[in-house]
C-alpha positions, 0 to 999 in steps of 0.5 A: 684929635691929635695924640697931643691932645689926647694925652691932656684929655686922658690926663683930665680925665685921670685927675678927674676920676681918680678919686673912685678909680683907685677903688679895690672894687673899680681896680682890681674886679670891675676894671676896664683896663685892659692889663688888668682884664688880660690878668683876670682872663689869665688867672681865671683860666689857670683854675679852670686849667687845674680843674681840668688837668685833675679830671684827666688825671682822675680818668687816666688812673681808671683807665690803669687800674680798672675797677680797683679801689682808690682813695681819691676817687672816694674822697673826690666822687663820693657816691659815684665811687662806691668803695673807690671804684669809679661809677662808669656814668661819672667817667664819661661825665669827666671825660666830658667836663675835661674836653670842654673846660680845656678847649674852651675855658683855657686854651680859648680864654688863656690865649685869646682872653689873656694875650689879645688883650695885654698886647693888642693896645700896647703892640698897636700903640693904643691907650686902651681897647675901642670898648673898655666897657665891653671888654669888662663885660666879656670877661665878667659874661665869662667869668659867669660861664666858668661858674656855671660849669663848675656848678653842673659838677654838683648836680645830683644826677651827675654832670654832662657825659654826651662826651665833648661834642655833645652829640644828641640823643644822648645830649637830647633826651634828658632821660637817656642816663642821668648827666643828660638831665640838668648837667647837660641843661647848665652846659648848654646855658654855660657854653651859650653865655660863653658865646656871647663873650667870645663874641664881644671880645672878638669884635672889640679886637677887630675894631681895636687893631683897624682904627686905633694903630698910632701913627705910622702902624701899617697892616705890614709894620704890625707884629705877627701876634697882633696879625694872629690875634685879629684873624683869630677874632674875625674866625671867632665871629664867623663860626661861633654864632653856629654853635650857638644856633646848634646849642639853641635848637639843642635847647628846645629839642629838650625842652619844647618838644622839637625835633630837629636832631630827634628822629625815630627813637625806641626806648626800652621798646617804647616809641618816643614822639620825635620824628623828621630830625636829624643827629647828623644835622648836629654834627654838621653845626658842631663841627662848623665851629669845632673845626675852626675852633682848632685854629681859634686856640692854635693861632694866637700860639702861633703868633706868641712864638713867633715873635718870641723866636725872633727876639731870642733868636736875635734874627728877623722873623724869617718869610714875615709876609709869607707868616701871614698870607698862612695865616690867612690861608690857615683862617679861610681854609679852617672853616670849609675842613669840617667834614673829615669828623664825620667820614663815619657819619654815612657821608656820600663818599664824594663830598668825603673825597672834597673834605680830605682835598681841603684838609690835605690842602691846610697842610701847606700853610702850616708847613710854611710857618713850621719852615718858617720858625725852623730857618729863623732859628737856623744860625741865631743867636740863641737864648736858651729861656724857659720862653724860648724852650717852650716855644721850640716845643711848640714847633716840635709838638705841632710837626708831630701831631699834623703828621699824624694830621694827614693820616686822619684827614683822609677818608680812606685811611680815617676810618681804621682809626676813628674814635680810637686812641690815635685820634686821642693822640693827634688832637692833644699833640697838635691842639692840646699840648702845643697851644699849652706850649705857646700859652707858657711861651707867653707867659714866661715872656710877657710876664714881667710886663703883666706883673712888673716881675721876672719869673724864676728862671731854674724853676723855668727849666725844671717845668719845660723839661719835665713837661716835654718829656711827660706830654711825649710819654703820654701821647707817642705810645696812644698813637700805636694802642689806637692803631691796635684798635683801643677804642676811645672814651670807655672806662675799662678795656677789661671785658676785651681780651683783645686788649689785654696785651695794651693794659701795661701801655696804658698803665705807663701813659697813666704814670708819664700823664701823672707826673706831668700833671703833678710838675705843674706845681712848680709852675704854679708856684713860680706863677704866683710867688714870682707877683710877690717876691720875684725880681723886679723887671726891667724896661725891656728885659730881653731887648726887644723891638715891638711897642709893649716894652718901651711903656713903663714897668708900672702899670698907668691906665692909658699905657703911655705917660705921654704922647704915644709913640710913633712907628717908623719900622717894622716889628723885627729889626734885630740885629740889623748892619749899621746900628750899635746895638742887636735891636732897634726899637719900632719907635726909633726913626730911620737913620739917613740911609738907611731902607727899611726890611720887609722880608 
């Protein structure tokens, strides 16, 4: 079908349904418009997020004032806080519950969920996504998984607590303490549903960006968020089913007798039935995703700033072809790096050897994106937006914590710190902070495109810079208290005299990590005002060149009124000798001679 006759089908098909289209319930909740599915991902998200930040804000002042009465704590735990002071179950149960909405309910879904589905139609040139149906019912299977977690809060007996990695026995036995009981049963069926809309979305992304590109979008013409958002999904359908495999055996070791991570188990000197399983076993099928799971949140970060650099930098991507060859080294390698969690586990030493070779290796194509991002920046002309901060961030938050990266990747060296502080640090720096960091690139840049409007700039500012300095205050000092030995996850340090020295850095990591936490207000607020009262956007508000801004302001089922446009550049001509004008939109024909760039 040509693209002419498929503006008058989709036409027809408008004036058709419009009628029970423009229902509120058709609109705004069971959509199959991918705009709208990228807002509802999004805005899910954020409550997840705040869920998420309140926890660590929760544990974070434990760890400060160790059994001293708090307020809150009594308002917000009830029973688990008897006079205020945190039960050490509940502690764990939130540090547990903070891992895994973070990882997978905000960082997964807020980047992947919300951006490859705003930009993957509009930056291809496409009406919608190959499957709007299918699209819909992976936001809807993920809305239900939110649910769910946020319901195992309210279980009597208390939430999951096996840490985020739920390794058994803790996780296997549902009478080893009281959040291994049903919390952990609703984890297992929120994180199993949460799969299956990972997967969904994952497919629909993979077929969108190979069959339904306009005329003229080659693989080399494509942005390189489209690029990290297609290899994000095609990792996402490799390595997911795994843990969904572990979750399942996990499953029926709890419930159906099995043994497949039980072994020899002695309970208050009783001997349970289990036997012939492995825990190590379960490592290995958590990590398989895990790892990869790194990656998953990064890359889709790594996409958005890219292109936001190139625009406010108004220069060409630097090394365009060089950007994707690592992310592609980035993909294959990610999923052959998992063993370097599990130098501990009683490892062969060998096979530890070629984990740390393979981890060592990944360092390169990151260090080529960083480079990358450094040179395209070098002698631009710079616009200082809160996007453009944000992203400029992101570089210096991923340079910091894969430093750290190195160090841990090493068998040798890995064990004097693990499970201490520094691995806290580098995890946050590098996967916590920085995918945050490219998530707010992207919203401050795409915004008036999800929203019509424009987000205040001051308050921008305000929440970059307080926000930068926070996530440096809470997480440079962790790297020096882990490298003191501070064990991770236990809920005070005070019975370790040892440790008394590092109470008053924990107290200034609680502080920085407390302001950090509350500035996200202004955020929220800009967020959520600005869809109301913020400045209406303009066409294209910061002149760039990829398909998404040459579709109206007000959102159309379909993207373009019209004949879809055709692509006869690449993403990233700005600035280019022989034209009028910094940008030359991909949609604009080439100029009689006039050579098309491919740096």
């Amino acid at each position: 079908m040509s693209a002419h006759e498929d503006t008058h089908a989709h036409d027809a098909h408008d004036d058709h349904g419009h009628h029970h289209k423009e229902t509120f319930v058709t609109k705004y909740i069971f959509s199959q418009d991918h705009k709208m599915i990228a807002k509802q991902y999004l805005i899910t998200g954020t409550i997840m997020g705040v869920i998420g930040v309140l926890m660590s804000m929760m544990f974070r002042m434990q760890i400060a004032w160790p059994e001293e009465p708090n307020v809150l704590f009594e308002a917000l735990l009830g029973k688990w806080a008897p006079d205020g002071v945190m039960d050490a179950d509940i502690y764990l149960a939130l540090v547990t519950i903070h891992g895994t909405i973070m990882v997978f309910f905000v960082l997964t879904a807020g980047l992947s969920g919300t951006f490859s589905n705003l930009l993957i139609p509009l930056q291809i040139g496409a009406r919608d996504m190959a499957s709007g149906f299918l699209n819909m019912v992976s936001y809807w299977l993920f809305f239900l998984s939110s649910v769910i977690m946020v319901i195992s809060l309210f279980v009597e007996a208390g939430p999951a607590a096996a840490g985020w990695t739920i390794y058994p026995p803790l996780s296997a036995l549902p009478m080893a303490q009281g959040g291994s009981g049903m919390g952990m049963t609703l984890w297992l069926v929120s994180m199993a549903i949460f799969i299956a809309s990972s997967l969904l979305g994952s497919l629909n992304y993979v077929v969108t960006v190979i069959n339904l590109r306009t005329k003229g979008m080659s693989m080399t013409r494509l942005p390189l968020t489209i690029w990290a958002f297609f290899v994000t999904a095609v990792i996402g359908i490799i390595s997911f089913p795994v843990l969904l495999s572990a979750a399942l055996l996990l499953i029926m070791d709890r419930s159906f007798g099995t043994s497949f991570f039980l072994s020899d188990i002695f309970i208050q000197g009783e001997v349970l039935h289990y036997q012939g399983g492995s825990p190590v076993l379960f490592e290995h099928l958590f990590w398989f995703l895990g790892h990869p799971e790194v990656y998953i949140v990064i890359l889709p970060a790594m996409g958005l700033v890219s292109e936001i650099m190139a625009s406010n930098s108004r220069k060409p991507i630097f090394g365009y072809r060089a950007m994707i060859a690592s992310i592609l080294a980035i993909a294959f390698l990610s999923t052959i790096v998992w063993g370097h969690h599990m130098f501990i586990s009683g490892m062969n030493p060998f096979l530890g050897s070629v984990f740390t070779f393979t981890t060592l290796l990944i360092a390169i194509p990151s260090a080529v994106k960083a480079f990358n991002w450094i040179t395209t920046l070098w002698k631009g002309n710079l616009q200082m937006n809160p996007a453009m901060l944000f992203s400029i961030g992101f570089v210096s938050t991923f340079i910091t914590g894969g430093l750290t990266g190195i160090i841990l990747g090493d068998s040798a060296l890995d064990i004097n710190v693990h499970d201490t502080y520094f691995v806290v640090a580098h995890f946050h720096l590098v996967m916590g902070i920085s995918a945050l960091y490219g998530m707010f690139a992207g919203i401050y840049h795409w915004y008036p495109k999800m929203f019509g409007r424009m987000l205040n700039k001051n308050l921008g500012y305000i929440h970059f810079w307080i926000t930068a300095v926070c996530a440096y205050g809470v997480f440079f000092p962790m790297h020096f208290i882990g490298m003191a030995g501070l064990p991770r996850r236990y809920y005070t340090n005070s019975n370790f005299p040892l440790f008394d020295d590092l109470a008053n850095v924990n107290v200034i990591i609680t502080v920085f990590a407390l302001i950090g936490g509350v500035v996200q207000i202004v955020y929220l607020y800009n967020f959520f005002s600005s869809i109301f009262y913020g400045k209406k956007a303009t066409q294209n508000p910061w002149s760039s060149t990829t398909l998404e801004w040459t579709t109206p302001v007000e959102h159309m089922h379909g993207n373009w009124p019209g004949d879809i446009p055709h692509v006869h550049r690449w993403a990233y001509d700005y600035s280019k000798p022989g034209h009028d004008v910094d940008f030359v939109p991909q949609n604009i024909p080439l100029k009689e001679g006039e050579e098309e760039l491919q740096h």
